[in-house]
N, C-alpha and C positions, 0 to 999 in steps of 0.2 A: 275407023275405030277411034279417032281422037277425037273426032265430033261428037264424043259424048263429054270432052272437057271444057264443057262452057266456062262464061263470064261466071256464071251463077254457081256452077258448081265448084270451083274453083275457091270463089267466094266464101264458099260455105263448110265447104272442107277446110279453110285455113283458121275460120271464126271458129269452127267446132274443135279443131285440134288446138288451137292458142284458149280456148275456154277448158279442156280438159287437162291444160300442163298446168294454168294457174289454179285448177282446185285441186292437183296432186300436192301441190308445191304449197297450197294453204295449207293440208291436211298435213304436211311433211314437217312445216314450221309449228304445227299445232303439238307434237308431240315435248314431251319433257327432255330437255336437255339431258347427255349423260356427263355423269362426274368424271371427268377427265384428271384430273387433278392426283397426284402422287401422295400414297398415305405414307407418309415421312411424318417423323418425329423431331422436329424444329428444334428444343428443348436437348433431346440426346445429341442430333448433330453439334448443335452447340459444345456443349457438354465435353463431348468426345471429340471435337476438332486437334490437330495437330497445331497449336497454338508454340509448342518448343521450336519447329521449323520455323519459326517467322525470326530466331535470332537471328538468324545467319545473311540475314539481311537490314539488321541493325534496328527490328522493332523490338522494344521490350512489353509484353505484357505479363502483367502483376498477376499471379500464382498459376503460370502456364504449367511451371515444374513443379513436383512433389516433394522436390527436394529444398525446397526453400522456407 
């Protein structure tokens, strides 16, 4: 039964399986990237950041409070 696992076939079965992973793997990379990326508001985070917490460590930033 293993005498049917020639030089050749062996050969051929390795070229055909290494020739069908890199045309998966072209058609894989051919696809459009997905947006990954967090829909965040840069702008509000800012905005809204806890800028009063940084006294307490001796940073002052100019109109963090409302009461000023």
């Amino acid at each position: 039964m293993t005498e049917i696992f020639s030089t050749e076939v062996i050969l051929t079965g390795t070229i055909v399986g290494n020739s069908l992973l890199v045309t998966i793997m072209g058609f894989l990379m051919m696809r459009e990237p997905k947006d990954d990326r967090p829909k965040v508001d840069i702008e509000a985070v800012v905005r809204n950041a806890p800028y009063h917490l940084l006294e307490g460590t001796g940073i002052k930033v100019e109109g963090a409070c409302p009461n000023q």
